[in-house]
C-alpha positions as CSV (number, residue, x, y, z in Angstrom):
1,X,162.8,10.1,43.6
2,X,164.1,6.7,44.0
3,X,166.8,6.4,47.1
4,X,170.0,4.2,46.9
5,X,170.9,2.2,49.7
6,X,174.6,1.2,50.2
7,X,176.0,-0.9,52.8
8,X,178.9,-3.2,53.5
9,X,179.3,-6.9,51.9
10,X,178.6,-9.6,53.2
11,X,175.2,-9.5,51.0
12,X,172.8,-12.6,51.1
13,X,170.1,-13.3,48.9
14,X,168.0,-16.2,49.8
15,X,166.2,-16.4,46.1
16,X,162.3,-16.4,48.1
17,X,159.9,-14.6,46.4
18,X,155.6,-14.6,46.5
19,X,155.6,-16.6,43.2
20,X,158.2,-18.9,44.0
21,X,157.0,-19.5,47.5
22,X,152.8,-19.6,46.1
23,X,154.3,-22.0,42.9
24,X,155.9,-24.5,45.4
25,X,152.8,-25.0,47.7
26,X,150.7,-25.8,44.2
27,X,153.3,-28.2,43.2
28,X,153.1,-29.7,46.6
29,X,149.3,-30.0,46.2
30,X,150.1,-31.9,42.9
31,X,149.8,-35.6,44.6
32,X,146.7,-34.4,46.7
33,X,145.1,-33.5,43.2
34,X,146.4,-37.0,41.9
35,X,144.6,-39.0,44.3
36,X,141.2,-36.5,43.8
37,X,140.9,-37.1,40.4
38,X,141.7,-41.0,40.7
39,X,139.2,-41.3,43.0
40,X,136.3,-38.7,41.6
41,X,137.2,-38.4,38.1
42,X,135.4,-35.6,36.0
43,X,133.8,-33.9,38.4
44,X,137.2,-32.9,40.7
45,X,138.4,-31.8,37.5
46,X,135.5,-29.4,36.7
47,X,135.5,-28.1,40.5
48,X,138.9,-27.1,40.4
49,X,139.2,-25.5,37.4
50,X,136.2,-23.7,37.6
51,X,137.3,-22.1,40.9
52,X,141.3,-21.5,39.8
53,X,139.3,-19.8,36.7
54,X,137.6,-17.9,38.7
55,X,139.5,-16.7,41.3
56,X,142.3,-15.5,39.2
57,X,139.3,-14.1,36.8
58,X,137.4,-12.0,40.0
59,X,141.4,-10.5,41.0
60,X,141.9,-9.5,37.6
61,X,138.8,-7.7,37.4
62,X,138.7,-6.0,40.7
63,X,142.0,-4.6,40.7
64,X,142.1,-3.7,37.0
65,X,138.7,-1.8,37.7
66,X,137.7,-1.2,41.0
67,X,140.9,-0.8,42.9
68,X,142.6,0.6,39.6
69,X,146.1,-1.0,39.8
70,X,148.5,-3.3,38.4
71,X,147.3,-7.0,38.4
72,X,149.4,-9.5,40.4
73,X,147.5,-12.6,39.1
74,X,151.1,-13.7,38.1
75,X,152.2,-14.5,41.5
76,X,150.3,-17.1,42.1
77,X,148.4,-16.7,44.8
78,X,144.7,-16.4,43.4
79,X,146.2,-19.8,41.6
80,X,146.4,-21.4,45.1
81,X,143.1,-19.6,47.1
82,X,141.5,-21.2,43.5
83,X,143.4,-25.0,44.4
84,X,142.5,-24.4,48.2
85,X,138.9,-23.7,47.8
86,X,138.4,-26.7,45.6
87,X,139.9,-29.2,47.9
88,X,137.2,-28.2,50.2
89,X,134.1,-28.9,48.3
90,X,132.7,-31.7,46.9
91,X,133.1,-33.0,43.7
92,X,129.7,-32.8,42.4
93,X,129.4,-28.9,43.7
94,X,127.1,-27.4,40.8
95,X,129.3,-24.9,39.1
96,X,127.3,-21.9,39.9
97,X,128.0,-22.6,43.6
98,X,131.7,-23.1,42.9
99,X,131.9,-19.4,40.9
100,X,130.0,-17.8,43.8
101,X,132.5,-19.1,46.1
102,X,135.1,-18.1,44.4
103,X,133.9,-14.6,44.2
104,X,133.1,-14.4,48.2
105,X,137.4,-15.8,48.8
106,X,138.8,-13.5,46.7
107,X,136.2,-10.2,46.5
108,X,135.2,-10.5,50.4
109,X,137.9,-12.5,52.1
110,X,141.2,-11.2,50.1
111,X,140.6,-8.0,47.9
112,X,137.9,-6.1,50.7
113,X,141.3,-5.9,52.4
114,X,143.3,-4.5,50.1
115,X,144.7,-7.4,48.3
116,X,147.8,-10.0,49.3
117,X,149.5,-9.4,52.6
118,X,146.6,-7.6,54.1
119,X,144.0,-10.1,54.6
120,X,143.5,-11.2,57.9
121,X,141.4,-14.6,57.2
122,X,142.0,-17.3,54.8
123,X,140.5,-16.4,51.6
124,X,139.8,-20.2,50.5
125,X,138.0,-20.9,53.5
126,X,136.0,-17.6,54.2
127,X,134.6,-18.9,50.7
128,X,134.5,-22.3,51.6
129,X,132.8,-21.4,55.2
130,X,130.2,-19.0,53.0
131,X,129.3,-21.8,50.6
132,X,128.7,-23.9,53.8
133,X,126.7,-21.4,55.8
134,X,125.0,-20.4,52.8
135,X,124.4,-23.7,50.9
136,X,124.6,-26.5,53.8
137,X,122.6,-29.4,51.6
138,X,125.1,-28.9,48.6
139,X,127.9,-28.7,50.8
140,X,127.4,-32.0,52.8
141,X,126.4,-34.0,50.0
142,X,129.8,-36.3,49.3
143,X,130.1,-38.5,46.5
144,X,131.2,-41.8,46.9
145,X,134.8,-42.7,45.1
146,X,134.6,-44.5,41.8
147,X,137.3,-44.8,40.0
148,X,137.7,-42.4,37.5
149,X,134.2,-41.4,37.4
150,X,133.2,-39.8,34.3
151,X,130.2,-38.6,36.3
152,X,129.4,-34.9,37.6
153,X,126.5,-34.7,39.1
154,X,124.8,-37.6,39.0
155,X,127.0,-40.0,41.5
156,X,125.9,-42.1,44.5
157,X,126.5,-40.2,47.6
158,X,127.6,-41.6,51.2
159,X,128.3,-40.0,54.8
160,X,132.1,-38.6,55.7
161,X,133.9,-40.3,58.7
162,X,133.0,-37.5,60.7
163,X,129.7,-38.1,60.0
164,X,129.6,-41.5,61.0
165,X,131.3,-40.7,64.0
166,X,128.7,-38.1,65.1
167,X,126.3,-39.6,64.3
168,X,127.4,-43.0,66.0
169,X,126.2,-45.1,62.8
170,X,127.7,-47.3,60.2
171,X,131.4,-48.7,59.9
172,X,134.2,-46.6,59.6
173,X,136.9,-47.3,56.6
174,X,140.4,-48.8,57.1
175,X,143.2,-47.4,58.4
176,X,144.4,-48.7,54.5
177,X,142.0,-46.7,52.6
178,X,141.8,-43.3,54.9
179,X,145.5,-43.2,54.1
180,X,145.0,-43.6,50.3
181,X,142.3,-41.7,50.1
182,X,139.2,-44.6,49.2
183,X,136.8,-42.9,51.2
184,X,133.8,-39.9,50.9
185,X,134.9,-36.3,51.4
186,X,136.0,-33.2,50.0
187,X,138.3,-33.4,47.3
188,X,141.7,-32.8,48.9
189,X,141.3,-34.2,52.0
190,X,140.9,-37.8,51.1
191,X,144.1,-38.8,50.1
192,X,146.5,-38.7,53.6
193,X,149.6,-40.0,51.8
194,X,149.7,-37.7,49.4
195,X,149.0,-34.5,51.7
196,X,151.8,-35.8,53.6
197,X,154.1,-36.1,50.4
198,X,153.1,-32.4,49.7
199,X,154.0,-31.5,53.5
200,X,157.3,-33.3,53.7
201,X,158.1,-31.4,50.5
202,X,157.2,-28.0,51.9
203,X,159.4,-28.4,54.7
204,X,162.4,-29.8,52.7
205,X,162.5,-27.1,50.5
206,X,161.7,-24.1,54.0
207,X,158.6,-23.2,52.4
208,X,157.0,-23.6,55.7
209,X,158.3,-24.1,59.2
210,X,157.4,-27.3,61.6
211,X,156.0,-25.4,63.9
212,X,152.3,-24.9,62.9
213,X,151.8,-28.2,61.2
214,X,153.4,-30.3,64.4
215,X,151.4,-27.7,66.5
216,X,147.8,-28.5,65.6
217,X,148.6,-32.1,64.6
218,X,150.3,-33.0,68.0
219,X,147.5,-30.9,69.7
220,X,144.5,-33.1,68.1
221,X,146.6,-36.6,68.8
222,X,147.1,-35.9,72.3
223,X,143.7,-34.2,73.2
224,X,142.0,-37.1,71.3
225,X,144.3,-39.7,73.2
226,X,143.0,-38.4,76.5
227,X,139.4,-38.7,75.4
228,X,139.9,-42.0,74.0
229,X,141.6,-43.3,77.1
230,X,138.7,-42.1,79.4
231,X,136.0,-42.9,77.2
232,X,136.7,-45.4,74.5
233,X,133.2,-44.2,72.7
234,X,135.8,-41.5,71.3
235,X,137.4,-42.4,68.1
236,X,141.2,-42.8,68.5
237,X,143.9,-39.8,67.6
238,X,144.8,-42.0,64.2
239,X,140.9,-41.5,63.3
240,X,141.0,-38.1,63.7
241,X,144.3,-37.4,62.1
242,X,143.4,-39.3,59.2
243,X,139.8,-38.1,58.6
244,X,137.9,-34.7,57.3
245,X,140.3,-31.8,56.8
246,X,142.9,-31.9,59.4
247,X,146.3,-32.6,57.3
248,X,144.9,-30.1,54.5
249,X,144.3,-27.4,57.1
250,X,147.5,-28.2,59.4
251,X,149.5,-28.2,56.6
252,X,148.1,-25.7,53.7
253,X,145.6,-23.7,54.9
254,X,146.8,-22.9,58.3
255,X,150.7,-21.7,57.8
256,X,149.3,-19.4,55.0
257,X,151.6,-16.5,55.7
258,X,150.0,-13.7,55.5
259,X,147.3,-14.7,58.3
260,X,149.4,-16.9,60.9
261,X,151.8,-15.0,63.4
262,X,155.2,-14.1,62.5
263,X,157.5,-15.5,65.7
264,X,158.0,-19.4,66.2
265,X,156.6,-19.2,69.8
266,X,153.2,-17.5,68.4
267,X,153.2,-20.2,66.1
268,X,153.0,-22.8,68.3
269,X,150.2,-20.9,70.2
270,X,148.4,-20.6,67.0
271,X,148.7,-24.3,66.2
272,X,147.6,-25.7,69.6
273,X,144.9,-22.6,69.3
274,X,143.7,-24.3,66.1
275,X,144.7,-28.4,67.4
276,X,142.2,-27.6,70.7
277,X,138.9,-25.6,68.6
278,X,139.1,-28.4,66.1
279,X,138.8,-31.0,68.3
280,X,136.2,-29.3,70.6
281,X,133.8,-28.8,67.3
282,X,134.6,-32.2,66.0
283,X,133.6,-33.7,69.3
284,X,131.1,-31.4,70.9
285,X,129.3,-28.8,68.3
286,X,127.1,-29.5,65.8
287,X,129.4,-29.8,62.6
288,X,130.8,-33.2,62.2
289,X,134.1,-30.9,61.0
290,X,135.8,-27.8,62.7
291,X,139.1,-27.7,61.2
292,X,137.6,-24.7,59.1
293,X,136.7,-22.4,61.9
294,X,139.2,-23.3,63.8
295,X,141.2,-21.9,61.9
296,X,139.2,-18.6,60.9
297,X,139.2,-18.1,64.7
298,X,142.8,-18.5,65.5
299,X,143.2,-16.1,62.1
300,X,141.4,-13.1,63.6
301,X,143.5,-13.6,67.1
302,X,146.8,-13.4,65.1
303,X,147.8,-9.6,65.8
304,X,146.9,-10.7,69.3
305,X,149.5,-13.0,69.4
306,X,151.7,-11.2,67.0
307,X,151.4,-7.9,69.4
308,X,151.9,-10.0,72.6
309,X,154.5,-12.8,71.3
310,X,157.3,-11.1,70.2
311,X,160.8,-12.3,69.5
312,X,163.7,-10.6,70.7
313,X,165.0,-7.2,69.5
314,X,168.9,-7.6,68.2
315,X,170.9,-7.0,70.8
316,X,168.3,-7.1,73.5
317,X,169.1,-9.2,76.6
């Protein structure tokens, strides 16, 4: 029996919906994808759509025959975990790999939980942290850009800036071409402009708030600043802001909805959470990049903050 419910006008619809929310961070990530495929041609072409392919392939599966239900691949979302995952890996990732690590976001990290809204980690990056775990050599092998490469596999390979910087070796790219993206990496993280772009959009249009983004972003700056200042053997905060994964995850990976907290105040917790874990891997553990598990981490403490940073009940004083 379906129920009725009735109530008095004033009646508001904002027009927000999964799809429409999941379709504007992909159209966000449109420049970001731009600059990838400037820079690494064919092969960020075949990593991406091998692992939008898949992910949306492995959630129509599972829930038409495991979890026996409806399939929600329309909204979007295994779309984006499919984007997201591929702006972490290289560009020269053999395709196997890519498949795997498809399978491990959306069969382990998303669906294991009972599909959207119930995950508590990122799906993109508990595939993206497998693939690493699992497959470090293929992982940390970055091509170098070339224009439009028409090559997969076979491309010249260099060292990340994060790389360099742990390892104290080598000379670290311009200011100039960190923001444009002329540098090694994953796909989506080399092109700074554009992930800006994409951020600036997401906030015009209230896909996201400020909060997280200016939280771990602001976090990294000023902790870095402090480091530099007492010890100038520490990059400077524009380094860090500009290199490995730091606007993709502050921006797209870590204001994912369904695995951030829900009040503003947790939000800023969560970002400064994520701001201080990144920075203390970057500069102290033994991955050149943390941005990853910082985030992971700061996922799994969200109830935690959700339970104990709560806003205000209507009409509470």
């Amino acid at each position: 029996m379906n129920n009725l419910y009735m109530a008095p006008s004033p009646h508001i619809h904002s027009g927000d919906s999964i799809g429409r929310n999941m379709y504007g961070v992909l159209l966000a990530l449109v420049p970001a994808f731009f600059v990838s495929l400037y820079y690494f041609g064919l092969g960020a072409l075949i990593v991406t759509a091998v692992s939008v392919a898949s992910c949306v392939l492995f959630e129509y599966l599972i829930q038409k025959y495991l979890m026996k239900e409806e399939s929600t691949v329309g909204d979007g979302s295994a779309i984006l975990t499919g984007v997201l995952l591929a702006f972490n890996l290289p560009s020269n990732l053999p395709v196997w790999i890519v498949i795997l690590g498809a399978f491990v976001a959306i069969g382990i990290g998303k669906m294991s939980f009972g599909g959207l809204g119930r995950n508590i980690f990122n799906p993109a990056l508990v595939g993206r942290v497998f693939l690493l775990i699992s497959f470090p050599a293929q992982m940390t092998t970055w091509p170098v850009p070339e224009v439009m490469s028409m090559n997969y596999t076979d491309v010249e390979t260099g060292a990340t800036i994060l790389t360099l910087l742990k390892e104290g070796s080598g000379d670290l790219p311009s200011y100039a071409q960190m923001l444009l993206g002329n540098r090694g990496g994953s796909l989506g993280e080399v092109g700074a402009i554009a992930l800006v772009l994409g951020l600036i959009f997401m906030l015009v249009r209230r896909i996201i708030t400020w909060h997280i983004p200016v939280a771990v972003i602001g976090t990294v700056f000023l902790f870095t600043a402090i480091l530099h200042a007492a010890n100038p053997a520490f990059a400077s905060p524009p380094v860090h802001l500009l290199s490995g994964g730091l606007l993709l995850g502050a921006g797209f990976m870590a204001t994912d909805y369904v695995t951030s907290p829900m009040s503003r105040r947790g939000m800023l917790i969560y970002g400064v959470g994520i701001g201080l874990l990144t920075t203390v891997i970057r500069l102290f553990g033994s991955y050149p990049e943390g941005m990853s598990f910082a985030i992971l981490i700061m996922n799994a403490l969200t109830p935690l903050i959700n339970t104990y940073v709560k806003p205000k009940r209507f009409g509470e004083k």
